[in-house]
N, C-alpha and C positions, 0 to 999 in steps of 0.2 A: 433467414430470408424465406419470403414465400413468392411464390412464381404463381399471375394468373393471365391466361389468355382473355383479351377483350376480342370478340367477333365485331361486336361496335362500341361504336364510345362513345364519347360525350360524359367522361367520367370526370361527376363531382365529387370533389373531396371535402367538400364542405370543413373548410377550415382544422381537419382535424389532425394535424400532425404538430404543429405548433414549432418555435423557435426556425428562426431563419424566414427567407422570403425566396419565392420562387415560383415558377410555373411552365408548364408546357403552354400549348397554344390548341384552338380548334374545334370545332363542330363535327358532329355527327349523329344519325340514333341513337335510342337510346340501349342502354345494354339489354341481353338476355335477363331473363331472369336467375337463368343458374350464372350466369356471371355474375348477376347483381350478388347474389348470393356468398360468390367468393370473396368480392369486392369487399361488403363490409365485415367479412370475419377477419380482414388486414385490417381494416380501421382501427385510429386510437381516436378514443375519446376525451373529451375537455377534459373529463374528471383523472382519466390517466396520464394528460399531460401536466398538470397541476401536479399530480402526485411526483411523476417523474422529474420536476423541474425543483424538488425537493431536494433531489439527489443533485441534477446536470442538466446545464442549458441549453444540454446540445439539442437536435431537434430526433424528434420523438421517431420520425419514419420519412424516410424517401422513397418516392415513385418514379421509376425510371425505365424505359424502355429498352430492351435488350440491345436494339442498334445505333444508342446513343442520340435516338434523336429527337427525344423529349425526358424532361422528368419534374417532379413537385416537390418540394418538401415542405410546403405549408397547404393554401387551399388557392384553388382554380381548375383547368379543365385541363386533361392530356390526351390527346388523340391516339383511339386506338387506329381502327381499319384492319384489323386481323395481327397486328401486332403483339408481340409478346410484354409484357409490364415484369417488372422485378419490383417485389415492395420489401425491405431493407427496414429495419426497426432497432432498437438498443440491445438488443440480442443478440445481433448479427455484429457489434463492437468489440474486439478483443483489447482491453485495456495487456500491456506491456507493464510488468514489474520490474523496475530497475536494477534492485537488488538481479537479478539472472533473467534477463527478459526473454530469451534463447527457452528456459522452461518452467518459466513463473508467471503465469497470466489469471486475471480474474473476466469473466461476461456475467451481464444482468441477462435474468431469466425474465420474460413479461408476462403477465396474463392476457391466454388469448381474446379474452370477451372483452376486453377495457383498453388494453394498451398499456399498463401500468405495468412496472415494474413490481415485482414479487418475490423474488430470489434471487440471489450471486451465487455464482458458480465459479470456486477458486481452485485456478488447478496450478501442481506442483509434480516438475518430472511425469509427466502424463497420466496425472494420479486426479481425476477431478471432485472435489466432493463440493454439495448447494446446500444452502441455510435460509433461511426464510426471512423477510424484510419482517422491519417490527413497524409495525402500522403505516403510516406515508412520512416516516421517519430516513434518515440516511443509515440507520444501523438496521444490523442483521445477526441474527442469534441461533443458533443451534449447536449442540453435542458433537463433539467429534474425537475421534483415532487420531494420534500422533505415532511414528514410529518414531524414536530419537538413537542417533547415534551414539554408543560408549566409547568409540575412536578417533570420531571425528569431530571436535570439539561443540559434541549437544547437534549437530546440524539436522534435523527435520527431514526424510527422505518420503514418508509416507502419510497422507492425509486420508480418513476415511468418518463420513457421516456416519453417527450411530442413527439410525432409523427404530431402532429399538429392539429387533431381530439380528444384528451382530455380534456371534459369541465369540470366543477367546481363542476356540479352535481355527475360527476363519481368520482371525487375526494373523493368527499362527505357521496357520498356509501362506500366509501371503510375507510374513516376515519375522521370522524366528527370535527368541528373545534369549536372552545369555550373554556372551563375550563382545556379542558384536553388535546390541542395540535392549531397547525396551519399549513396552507401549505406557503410552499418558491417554486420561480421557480426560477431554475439557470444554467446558461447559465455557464458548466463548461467545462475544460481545464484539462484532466486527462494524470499525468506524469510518466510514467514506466522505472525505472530506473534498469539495472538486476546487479547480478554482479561476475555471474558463467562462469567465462571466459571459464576455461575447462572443463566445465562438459557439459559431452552428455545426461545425463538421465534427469538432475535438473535442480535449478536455485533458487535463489531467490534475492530479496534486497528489493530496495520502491518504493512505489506511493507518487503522488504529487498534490491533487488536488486543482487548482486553477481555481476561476473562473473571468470571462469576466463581468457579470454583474449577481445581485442579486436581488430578490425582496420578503420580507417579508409579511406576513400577508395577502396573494391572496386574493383576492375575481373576480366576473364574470366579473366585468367591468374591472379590472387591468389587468385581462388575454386576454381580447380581444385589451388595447389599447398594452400591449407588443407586442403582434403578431403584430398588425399593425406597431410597430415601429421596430422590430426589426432587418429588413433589415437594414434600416440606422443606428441603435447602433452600431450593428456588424462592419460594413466599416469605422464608427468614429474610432473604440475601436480600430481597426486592423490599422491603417492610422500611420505608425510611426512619422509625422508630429505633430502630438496631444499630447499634453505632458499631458494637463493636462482637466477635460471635464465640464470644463467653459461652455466652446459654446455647446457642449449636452446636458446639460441641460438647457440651454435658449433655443434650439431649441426644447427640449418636453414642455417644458411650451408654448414658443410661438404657436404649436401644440395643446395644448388645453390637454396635457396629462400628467397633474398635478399630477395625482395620482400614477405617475412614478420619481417623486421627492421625495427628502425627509429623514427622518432616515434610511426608511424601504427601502431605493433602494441605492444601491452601484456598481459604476461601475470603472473599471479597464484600464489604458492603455496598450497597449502593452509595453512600457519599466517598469512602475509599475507589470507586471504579469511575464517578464520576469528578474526580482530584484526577484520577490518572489521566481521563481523556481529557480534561482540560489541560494539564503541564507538563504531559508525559511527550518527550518532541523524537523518542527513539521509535520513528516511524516507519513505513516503508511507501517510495514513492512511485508513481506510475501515468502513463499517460496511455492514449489511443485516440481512436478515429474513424471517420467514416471514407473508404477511398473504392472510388466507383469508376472502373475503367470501361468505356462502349458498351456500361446498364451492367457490366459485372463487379462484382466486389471484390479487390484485389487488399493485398498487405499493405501497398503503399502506393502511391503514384509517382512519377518521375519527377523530380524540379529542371529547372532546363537553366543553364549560363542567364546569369544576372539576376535571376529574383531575388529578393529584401524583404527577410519578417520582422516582424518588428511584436510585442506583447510582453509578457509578464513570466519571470521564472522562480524558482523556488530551489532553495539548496539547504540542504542538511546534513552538517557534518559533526561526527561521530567518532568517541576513543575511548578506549578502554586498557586497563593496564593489566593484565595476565601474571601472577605467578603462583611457583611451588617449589615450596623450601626457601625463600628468598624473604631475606629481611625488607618491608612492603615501604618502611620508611627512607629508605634511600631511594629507591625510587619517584614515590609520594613527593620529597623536596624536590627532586629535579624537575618536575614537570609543574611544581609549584601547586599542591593538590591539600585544599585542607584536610585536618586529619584530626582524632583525638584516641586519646590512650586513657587506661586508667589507672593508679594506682590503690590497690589493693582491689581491686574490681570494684571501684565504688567513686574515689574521686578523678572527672572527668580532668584531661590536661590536654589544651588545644595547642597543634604544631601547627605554622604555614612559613616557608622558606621563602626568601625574597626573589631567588633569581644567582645572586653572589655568594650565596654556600653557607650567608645565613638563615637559622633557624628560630624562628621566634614561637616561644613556648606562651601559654596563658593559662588560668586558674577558670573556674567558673564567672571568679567576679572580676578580672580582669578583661574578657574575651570579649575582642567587638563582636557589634548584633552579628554585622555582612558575616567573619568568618564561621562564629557561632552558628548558623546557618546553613553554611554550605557544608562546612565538616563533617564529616561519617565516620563512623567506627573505622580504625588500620585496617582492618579485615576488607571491608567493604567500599574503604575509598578508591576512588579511583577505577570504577567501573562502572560501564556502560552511561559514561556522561554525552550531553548533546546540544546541538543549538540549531535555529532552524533560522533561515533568512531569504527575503522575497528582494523581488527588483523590478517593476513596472515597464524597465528601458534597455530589456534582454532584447538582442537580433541575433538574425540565422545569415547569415549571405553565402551564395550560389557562387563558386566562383569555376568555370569549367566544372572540372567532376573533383572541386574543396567544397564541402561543406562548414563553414567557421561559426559554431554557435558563443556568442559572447556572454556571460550571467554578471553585471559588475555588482557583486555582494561586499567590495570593499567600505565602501560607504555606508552599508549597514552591519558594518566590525568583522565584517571576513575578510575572505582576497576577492579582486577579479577573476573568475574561473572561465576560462579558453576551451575549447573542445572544439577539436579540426579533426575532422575524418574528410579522407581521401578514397573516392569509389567506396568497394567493398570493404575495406580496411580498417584495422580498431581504428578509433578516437584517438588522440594524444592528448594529453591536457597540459595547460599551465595554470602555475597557482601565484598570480602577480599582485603586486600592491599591498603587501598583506596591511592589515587597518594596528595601528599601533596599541588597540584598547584588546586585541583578541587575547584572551586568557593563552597560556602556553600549552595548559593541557587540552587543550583544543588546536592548536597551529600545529601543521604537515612538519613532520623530521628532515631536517636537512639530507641525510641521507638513510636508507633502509634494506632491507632483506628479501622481503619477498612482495610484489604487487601483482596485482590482479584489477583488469579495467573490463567493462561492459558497457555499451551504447543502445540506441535504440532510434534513430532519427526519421519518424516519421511523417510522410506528407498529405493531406488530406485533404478532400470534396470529389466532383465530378471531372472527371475526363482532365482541368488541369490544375495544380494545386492553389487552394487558396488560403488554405491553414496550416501550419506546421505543429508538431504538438510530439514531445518524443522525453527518455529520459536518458543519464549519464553515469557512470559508477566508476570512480578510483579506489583502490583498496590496497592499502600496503599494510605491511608488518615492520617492526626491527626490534631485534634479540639485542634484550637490555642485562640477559646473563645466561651464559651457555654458548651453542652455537645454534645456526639452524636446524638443523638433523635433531638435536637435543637440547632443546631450550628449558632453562628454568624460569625465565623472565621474558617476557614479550610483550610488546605494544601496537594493539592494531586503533589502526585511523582509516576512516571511508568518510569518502563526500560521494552524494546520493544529490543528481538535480535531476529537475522535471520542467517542462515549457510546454508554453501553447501561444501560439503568434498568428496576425494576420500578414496577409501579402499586401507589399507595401505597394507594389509593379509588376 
């Protein structure tokens, strides 16, 4: 946000904020010249709002008076008279990540000369690290520090940008490696997909991160020989000729940068990274806004008894099957999960179980295409599967202090998914109607172990709400061997939705 005092006004904004319609009102002199001056270092330009409407259609910047009693977000005039202006930009938007919206947020950075968007700034646990947009593209790419847990199943606690001056010691200081975690550098590929066609305030949908190359379990020598090589990964990985990186890695070996081979190092081609961002649907979802209380920028604005949104939601739901020590096939049939085995580590033999406790085995030249397809090695089946599902005729209704968001994904092979939050209070959800085509290793367990819900219901514009845009998170477990405390077997399901709605009333 930038704050400029007008002594007079008569401030033109010459069209340059874009998306949405709006204006203050009025005449008067013309500015100072050191006002003029401030004035257009806030401007965004055509060329920035085109770029930014690459990303989000939300509008580029608002101009709004500190006492509420004008504001712009396209072009026309707003009266100063010694009044205060607040000008508001895609900077000043805290997008909410559903997966933990409490301490997972992303903001675009913009360029001050243009108005354009330039960088994201993705912060985690109050840890924020920026990457740089890749041309007037929706992605964004740069290197970065992961801290990963060894206790707590792989979870992510630390993000930090390599800028190219971060060594292992500084790492070190900030999070010690051993029993209780390790650091990865990875070379990612971050994908922002929105999907608030008309909305001026809001936005939301998904990210997509994939990365270029990876390398586990750092130490000081690995990170000096990555930098050394990383010009050349980079030009291999991007090289659309290179299908597959045979020859990258004989040329780090031949290089003498062995310790860049191996489990711990995975690298990507460009048509492998653009497969994933196109069918890869294990994403994470997010929404935000722009919400302007008397010319201040607050978190949200209040809805009041009886407003009706009405717009479009997005839902993604997600499961995976967890064990150790557990024979992977009885599990595998129960949830109905294709699967193949081999006999003498050579001839493939396809399982998929019907539902009633049989099991139907195939040959190579028996196997239909659909299962032949879906099937994964025992090892690997039955993890981290997903499906993703929209709905055009999602509402929100106000009722007193209920808020009841409706998503009906049955009709696009889910359930109808319910989310009632009452005042301050989690969400509750219901998972109704379920669609009779939904695979089973996708459909909610009847009953489970351990859940975990997150919400985010946000309201957004000036002074009263005219858009709503928020997301929702169910997350359960249930021990399919063992107990909780000490599970060999476990199966987690999360459904992950996002919305953005106009006011009907």
């Amino acid at each position: 946000m930038k704050k400029y005092l007008y002594l007079t006004s008569l401030l033109a904004l010459s069209a340059c904020f874009g998306g949405g319609s709006g204006t203050g009102g009025g005449t008067a002199p013309a500015p100072t010249a050191n006002a003029s001056v401030a004035l257009f270092d806030g401007l965004i330009s055509q060329e920035g709002v085109a770029s930014n409407h690459n990303i989000t259609n939300m509008t580029s910047g608002i101009v709004v008076a500190t006492d509420g009693s004008s504001h712009a977000i396209r072009s026309g005039h707003v009266t100063s008279g010694g009044h205060t202006y607040n000008v508001y930009d895609l900077s000043d938007v805290q997008f909410k990540i559903a997966e933990n919206p409490d301490m997972a947020s992303f903001q675009f950075a913009i360029d001050n000369g243009t108005g354009r968007i330039a960088k994201v700034t993705e912060t985690l646990g109050g840890v924020s690290a920026t990457i740089d947009r890749i041309g007037d593209t929706q992605r964004f790419n740069g290197p970065m520090f992961e801290y990963v847990s060894n206790t707590n199943d792989g979870a992510v606690t630390h993000r930090i940008v390599d800028d190219g001056t971060i060594t292992m010691d500084y790492l070190e200081s900030i999070a010690a490696t051993g029993s209780n975690g390790h650091w990865n550098r990875i070379d990612e590929i971050l994908d922002i997909n929105t999907e608030g066609t008309e909305l001026t305030f809001s936005d939301f949908g998904n990210f997509n991160p994939v990365y270029r190359s990876k390398h586990k379990n750092l130490n000081e020598t690995m990170l000096a020989h990555i930098r050394d090589a990383e010009a050349h990964i980079t030009e291999y990985l991007n090289d659309e000729n290179n299908t597959d990186t045979d020859d990258l890695i004989d040329w780090l070996t031949d290089q003498g940068y062995n310790d860049l081979v191996g489990d711990n190092h995975n690298y990507k081609t460009l048509d492998e990274r653009e497969n994933e961002f196109a069918n890869s649907k294990d994403y994470q979802l997010f929404a935000g806004g722009y919400a302007i209380q008397h010319g201040q920028l607050v978190d949200t604005l209040t809805p009041t008894d009886g407003m009706h949104f009405t717009g479009k939601a997005i839902g993604r739901v997600y499961s995976s099957i967890q064990s150790n020590g557990v024979d992977r096939a009885e599990l595998l049939n129960q949830y109905q999960i294709p699967y193949y085995t081999e006999e003498d580590g050579q001839n493939k033999i396809y399982h998929l179980a019907d539902g009633n406790g049989n099991v139907a085995s195939y040959t190579e030249a028996t196997v239909p295409g659909a299962i032949k397809d879906a099937a994964r090695h025992i090892n690997s089946a039955g993890h981290d599967m997903a499906e993703v599902y929209a709905a055009n005729n999602a509402t929100l209704e106000i009722n007193g202090d209920t808020a009841t968001l409706s998503m009906p994904f049955a009709a696009q092979g889910f359930y109808d998914v319910t989310a009632t939050k009452v005042g301050d209070a989690d969400a509750t959800f219901e998972f109704d109607n379920k669609n009779s085509n939904l695979p089973t290793y996708l459909a909610k367990d009847a009953s489970v172990d351990i859940t975990e819900t997150s919400d985010r219901f946000g309201y957004y514009g000036i002074d009263t709400p005219s858009e709503a845009a928020g997301t929702v998170r169910y997350y359960n477990e249930k021990v399919l061997d063992g107990t909780v405390d000490e599970p060999n077997a476990w199966r987690e399901w999360e459904f992950q939705g996002a919305y953005g709605m106009k006011k009907d009333n």
